[in-house]
C-alpha positions, 0 to 999 in steps of 0.5 A: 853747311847744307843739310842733306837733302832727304829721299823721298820714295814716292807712292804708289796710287792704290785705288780700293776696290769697290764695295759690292753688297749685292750682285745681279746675276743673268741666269742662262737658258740652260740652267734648270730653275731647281739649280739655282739655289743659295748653296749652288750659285758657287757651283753655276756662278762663281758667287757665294752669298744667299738669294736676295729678295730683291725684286718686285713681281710684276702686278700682273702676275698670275697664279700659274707664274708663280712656278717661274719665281725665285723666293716670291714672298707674299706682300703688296708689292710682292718681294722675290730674288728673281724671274723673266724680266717680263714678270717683273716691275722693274719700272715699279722699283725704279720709281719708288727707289727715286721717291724714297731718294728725293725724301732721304736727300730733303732730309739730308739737306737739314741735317748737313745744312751750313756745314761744307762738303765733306771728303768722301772715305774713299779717299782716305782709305785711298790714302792709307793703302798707298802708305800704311805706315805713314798714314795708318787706319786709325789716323784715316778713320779720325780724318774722316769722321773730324769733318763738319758735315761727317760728324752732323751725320753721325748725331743725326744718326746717333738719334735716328733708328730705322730707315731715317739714317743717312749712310755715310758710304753715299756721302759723295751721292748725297753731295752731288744733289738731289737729282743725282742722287735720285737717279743713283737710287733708281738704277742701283736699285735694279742693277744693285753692285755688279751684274754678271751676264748669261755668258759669264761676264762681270760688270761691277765698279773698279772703285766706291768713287762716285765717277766709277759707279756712275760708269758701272751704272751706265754699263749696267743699263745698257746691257740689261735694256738690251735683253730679251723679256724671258731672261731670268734675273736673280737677285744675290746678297754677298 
């Protein structure tokens, strides 16, 4: 006799959420510069986390502007959380962020090299939430970290401090060339993990996969383009 066949209870996909460090925030005309403090950006925005000297003042910056600046710190290039877009060098930033990509992305190469791509963690996380029982924590975090290339990146970092480590949460940008991933260092560096408009709007990525960064990306870009020089950006670390 036959055995009876088992029941299988299908899954549901379950896409995690994307991870934001860092939120870009369109500050509205109507907010004084006095209000946009650490403690206030819950009350105007919505957002808890603490001003982020992210940005780069513009060269050209003069005394008398300093007054329009959030958090400006004193340095060459000169750090701030934020200002008019026109006091700021946004082009500056978009340029070392490549630079420094493409050296990150050479060594790389030596590290990873002779190794195959690598499943980026996204997908076993994916995979966990669809089914934790069936696919614990555990079991997704050793499936990761057993590949090839994920584990020559964690002795290149085990022997590496400072800004040599490779993250491993840009794996899949990493894998996608050199090119790429200069490009994704470029404009995240001025749209950082989401952006909420004058108007109140949220752009962020539905997921960490590299396809829903690239779309959050080109919204992004598209929008801060588009606005006018006078609009005060500020920069948040969540």
């Amino acid at each position: 006799m036959g055995k009876t066949p088992r029941k299988v209870t299908p899954t549901t996909a379950v896409t995690p959420t994307a991870t934001i460090r860092t939120m870009i925030l369109c500050i509205p005309d109507e907010l004084p510069r006095e209000t946009l403090t650490a403690h206030q950006l819950d009350r105007n925005f919505g957002v808890r986390g603490t001003l982020s000297p992210r940005f780069w003042a513009s060269p050209a910056l003069r005394l008398w502007h300093h007054r329009q600046m959030i958090g400006l710190r004193k340095g060459s290039p000169a750090c701030c959380a934020g200002g008019p877009v026109r006091l700021l060098d946004l082009d500056g930033m978009r340029q070392a962020a490549g630079v420094g990509a493409a050296i990150r992305h050479q060594v790389f190469s030596r590290v990873v090299h002779g190794t195959r791509n690598a499943t980026p963690w996204h997908v076993y996380e994916a995979r966990h939430l669809a089914d934790p029982d069936a696919y614990p924590w555990k079991t997704a975090v050793a499936d990761f970290h057993h590949q090839p290339r994920v584990n020559a990146i964690r002795m290149h970092n085990a022997a590496t401090h400072g800004a040599g480590q490779i993250a491993l949460d840009e794996l899949e940008m990493y894998q996608a060339g050199c090119m790429a991933y200069q490009h994704h260092s470029a404009l995240t560096a001025i749209a950082a993990d989401a952006l909420i408009t004058a108007d109140g709007a949220k752009v962020a990525p539905a997921s960490d996969a590299m396809a829903d960064r690239v779309t959050y990306l080109e919204q992004a870009h598209r929008l801060l383009a588009a606005i006018d020089p006078d609009q005060r950006l500020l920069a948040v670390a969540l």
